[in-house]
Structures are given as structure tokens and as C-alpha cells.
N, C-alpha and C positions, 0 to 999 in steps of 0.2 A: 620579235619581242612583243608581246600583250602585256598589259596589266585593265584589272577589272576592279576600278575604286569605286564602281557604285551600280547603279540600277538601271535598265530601260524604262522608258516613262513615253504615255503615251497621256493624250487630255480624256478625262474624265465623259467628256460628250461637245457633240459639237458647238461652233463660233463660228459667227458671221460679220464681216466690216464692211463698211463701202465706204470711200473717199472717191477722189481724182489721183490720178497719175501729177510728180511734181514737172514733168517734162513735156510728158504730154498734152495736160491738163483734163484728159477723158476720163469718165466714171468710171469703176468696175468693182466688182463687189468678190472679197475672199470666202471661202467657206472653210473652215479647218477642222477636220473630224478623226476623232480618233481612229489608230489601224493596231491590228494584230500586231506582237513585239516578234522583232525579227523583218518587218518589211520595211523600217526605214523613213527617211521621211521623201514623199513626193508629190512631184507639181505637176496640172494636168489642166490645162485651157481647152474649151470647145472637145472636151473628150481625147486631146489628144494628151500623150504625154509630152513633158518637157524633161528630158532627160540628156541634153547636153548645155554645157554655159563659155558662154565668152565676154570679152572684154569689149565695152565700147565707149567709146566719150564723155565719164562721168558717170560712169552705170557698169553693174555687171546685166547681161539677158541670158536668160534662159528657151531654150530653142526644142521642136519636137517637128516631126513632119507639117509643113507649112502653118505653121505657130510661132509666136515666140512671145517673152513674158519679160517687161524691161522692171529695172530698179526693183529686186528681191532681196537686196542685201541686208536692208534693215529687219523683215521679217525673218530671215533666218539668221541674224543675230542673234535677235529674242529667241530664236526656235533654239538655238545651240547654247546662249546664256542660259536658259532653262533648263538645259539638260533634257529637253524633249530629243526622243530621237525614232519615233515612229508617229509619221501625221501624213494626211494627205489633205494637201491643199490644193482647191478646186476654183478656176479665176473663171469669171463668166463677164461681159461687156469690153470692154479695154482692154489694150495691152501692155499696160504695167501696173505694179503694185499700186496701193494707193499710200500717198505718203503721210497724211494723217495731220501729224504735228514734224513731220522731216525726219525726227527720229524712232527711236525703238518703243518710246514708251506706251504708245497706244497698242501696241503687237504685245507687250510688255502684260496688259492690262489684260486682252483681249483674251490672252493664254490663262492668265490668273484666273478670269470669269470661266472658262473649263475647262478648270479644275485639275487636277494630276491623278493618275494610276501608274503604280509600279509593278514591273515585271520582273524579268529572270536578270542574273548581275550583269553586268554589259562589260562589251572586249574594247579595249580601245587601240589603235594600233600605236606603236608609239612611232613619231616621227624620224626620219632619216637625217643625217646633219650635209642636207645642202645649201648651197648659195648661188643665187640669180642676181641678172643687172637686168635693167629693163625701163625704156621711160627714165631715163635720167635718176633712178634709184636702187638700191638693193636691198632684196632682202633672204632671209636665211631662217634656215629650220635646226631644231636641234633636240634630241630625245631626251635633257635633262628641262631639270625643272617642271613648271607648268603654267605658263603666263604668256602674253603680250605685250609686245614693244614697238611705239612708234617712235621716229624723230622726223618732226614736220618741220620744213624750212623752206619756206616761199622767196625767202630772200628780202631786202630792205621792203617789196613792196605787199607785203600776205604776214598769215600768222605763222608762228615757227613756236617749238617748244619739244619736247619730249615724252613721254609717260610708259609706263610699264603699271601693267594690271592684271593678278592673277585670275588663272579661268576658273573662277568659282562663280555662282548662282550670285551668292549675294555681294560682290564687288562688281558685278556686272551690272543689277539693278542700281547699283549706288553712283557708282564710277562714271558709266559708260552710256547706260539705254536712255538717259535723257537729253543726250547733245546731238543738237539738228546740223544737218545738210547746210553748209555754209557757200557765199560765192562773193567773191569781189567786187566791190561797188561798180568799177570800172571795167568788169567785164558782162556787164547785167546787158547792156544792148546789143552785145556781139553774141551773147550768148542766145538770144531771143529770136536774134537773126539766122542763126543755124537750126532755130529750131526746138531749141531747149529752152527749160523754165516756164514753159505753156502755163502750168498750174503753180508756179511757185507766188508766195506772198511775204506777208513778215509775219506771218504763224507760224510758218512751214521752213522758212529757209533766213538764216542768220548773215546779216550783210556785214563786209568784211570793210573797211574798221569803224562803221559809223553807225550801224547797228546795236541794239543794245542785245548782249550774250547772256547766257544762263548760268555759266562763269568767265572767268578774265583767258580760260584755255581750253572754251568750247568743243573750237576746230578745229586741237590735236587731239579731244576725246574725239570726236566724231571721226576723225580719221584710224581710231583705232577702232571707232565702231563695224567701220566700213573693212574695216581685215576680217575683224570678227566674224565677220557676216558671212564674206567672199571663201575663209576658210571652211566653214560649215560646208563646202559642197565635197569637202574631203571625207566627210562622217566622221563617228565620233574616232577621234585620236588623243594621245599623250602627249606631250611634251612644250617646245617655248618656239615659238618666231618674232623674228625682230625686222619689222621693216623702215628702211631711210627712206626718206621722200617719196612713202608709197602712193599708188596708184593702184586702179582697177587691171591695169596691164601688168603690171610689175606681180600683183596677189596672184593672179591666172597662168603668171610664168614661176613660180613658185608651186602653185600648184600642180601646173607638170609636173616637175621634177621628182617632186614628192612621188608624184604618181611613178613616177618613172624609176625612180630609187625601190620603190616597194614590191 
């Protein structure tokens, strides 16, 4: 089953960002230029391509013959809240995105600066109705409707809350692209210890519960940010996923299936 509710879009001309990686803390600079409609959107570091993704420790990576490209969930948030669905992006110094402000909205802004071109109507496939466990959560696909659903539950000690957001352009801008990358007060030194949060500060990253938030239910928008993101590597599709106490593991076992169902 297809259905074709709108257009391919690619950017009007190219954009360029540079920040730091929030993990790593290294520079690297994105370039995003527009491609022919029908080729999709793709990532390609030091010339190579990065054309496989997997789950790892608060990140989704992206992988290509001895490459790989961490933390691109926010930008293809934005790429997929915008209905861009032909771009190539081209990552030179570091190896991960840069996180900006934690969230979408700089990628958000960065796409807006250029600009949109519309092509031929675009096919979307509509989703399969499976369901994963994974990481202590589940989550499910389903060919009605067309939205996202998180239910975040950290339990007495994290945030918890729910939310569902239709996948339109402008509930994505409103809703979603502005909630940053959150982490536990009490796990900031263990976390630093394994290696992560190199570059994170209190621009970038909302401390959990003593922080001040952008609202009172940041870091269950941003957790729905972070599906957003992670399902864009399925291309454009129809329909609704609902994930429980997702994770980057749990999105990528989801995304199997899907694959696997179609």
C-alpha cells in the first residue's frame, strides 16, 4: 500500500554549520546541498558513504567503509519534520554531528536558510503493524493514522509523561524541534567517565531535575524528538508508531522489523 499526500523537496541551495560533537566534544562542520528528486537523502564523511546505522549508548551512528558518523538524530529530525526527502550531507573534521543547541532547532533554521524546491508527488510506504520489546521498552507500528507517541517513565528518579504529535511540518516546528538532549544530574560524572558528554554544557544539554527546562515536559518532547529522528532512516513513510520507554535500541529494533515486514 502507497499513498502520495504531497511532494518531494529538496533545499533550494546549499548550508553549512559547524559546532562540536555533544559526546565527543570535537569540531566538524555539515554541508547540506541539495540532490536530484528521486535520490533520497544521504551521508557521506571523508568521501565515504555512510549507508548503514545502529544503536549505541545514547546515540544513534552511522557507519560506511571504515567511517562512521555519531549523533545524527536531531538533524534528521529536521530533515524528515521538513518533509526534505532528497539532500546530501557531507561531514568533514569529526565524527559526529554537531549538537548546536541539543536540539533540532538550529538544523530547523539551517534548512529554512535554504530554502525549499518541490518536485514530482512523493510515495510513502505506509507502515506494517508490528511490535518489538527491547531495552526494557516497546514499541509498535501501525498503518492508520499519522503521528507519534511516546510514554517516558524513568521511574521515581527521571522525567516521565507521555505525548503524541502529528507528523506534520508545523507541529514539528512547534511541538518538538525545540527540546534539547536531557541527562540526570546524578549521572553527569559516570557519564563523563565512559566517555560521553565531552562537549555537552547547559546550552546544549537540560539537567534533570535541577535545570531550568524550555517547558515543565521537555524530555518527553525530546524523546519523541529522538524517534523522529531515528525513524527518518526508514524514508519517507505513512502511518503512527508508539514507543514505551524508548530508546535508541528499542527505535533500530523497530526499525528492523519494519524492514523486515515490507
Amino acid at each position: 500500500m502507497t499513498i502520495q499526500p504531497r511532494r518531494r523537496r529538496t533545499t533550494a541551495r546549499p548550508v553549512v554549520r559547524e559546532g562540536t560533537g555533544i559526546h565527543t566534544g570535537r569540531p566538524a562542520r555539515i554541508r547540506i546541498s541539495p540532490q536530484p528528486f528521486g535520490t533520497g537523502v544521504r551521508f557521506r564523511r571523508g568521501g565515504q558513504a555512510l549507508s548503514m546505522a545502529r544503536a549505541e549508548p545514547g546515540a544513534t551512528v552511522l557507519c560506511g567503509p571504515g567511517v562512521r558518523l555519531g549523533t545524527p538524530e536531531h538533524l534528521l529530525a529536521a530533515i524528515s519534520g521538513l518533509w526534505l526527502t532528497d539532500l546530501l550531507v557531507e561531514v568533514s573534521g569529526g565524527d559526529e554531528v554537531p549538537a548546536l543547541d541539543g536540539s533540532a532547532a538550529g538544523w530547523v533554521t539551517a534548512l529554512d536558510d535554504a530554502g525549499c524546491a518541490e518536485g514530482p508527488p512523493l510515495s510513502c510506504r505506509a507502515l506494517p503493524r508490528v511490535r518489538v520489546e527491547e531495552a526494557g521498552g516497546w514499541a509498535a507500528s501501525d498503518p492508520e493514522s499519522d503521528a507519534l507517541s511516546v510514554v517516558v517513565d524513568f521511574g521515581a528518579r527521571g522525567p516521565s509523561g507521555a505525548l503524541t504529535v502529528r507528523r506534520r511540518e508545523a507541529a514539528f516546528r512547534t511541538e518538538v524541534a525545540w527540546a534539547r538532549t536531557f541527562v540526570h544530574a546524578d549521572d553527569i560524572a559516570t557519564l563523563r567517565a565512559a566517555g560521553r558528554g565531552a562537549g555537552a554544557d547547559a546550552q546544549n544539554t537540560a539537567v534533570w531535575p535541577s535545570g531550568p527546562l524550555r517547558s515543565p515536559d521537555e524530555p518527553v518532547r525530546h524523546k519523541l524528538l529522538d524517534l523522529w529522528g531515528d525513524l527518518a532512516l526508514l524514508g519517507p513513510y505513512a502511518g503512527s508508531v508508539t514507543a514505551h520507554r524508548g530508546s535508541h535500541r528499542l527505535h533500530h529494533a523497530l526499525i528492523e522489523a519494519i524492514r523486515a515486514a515490507w
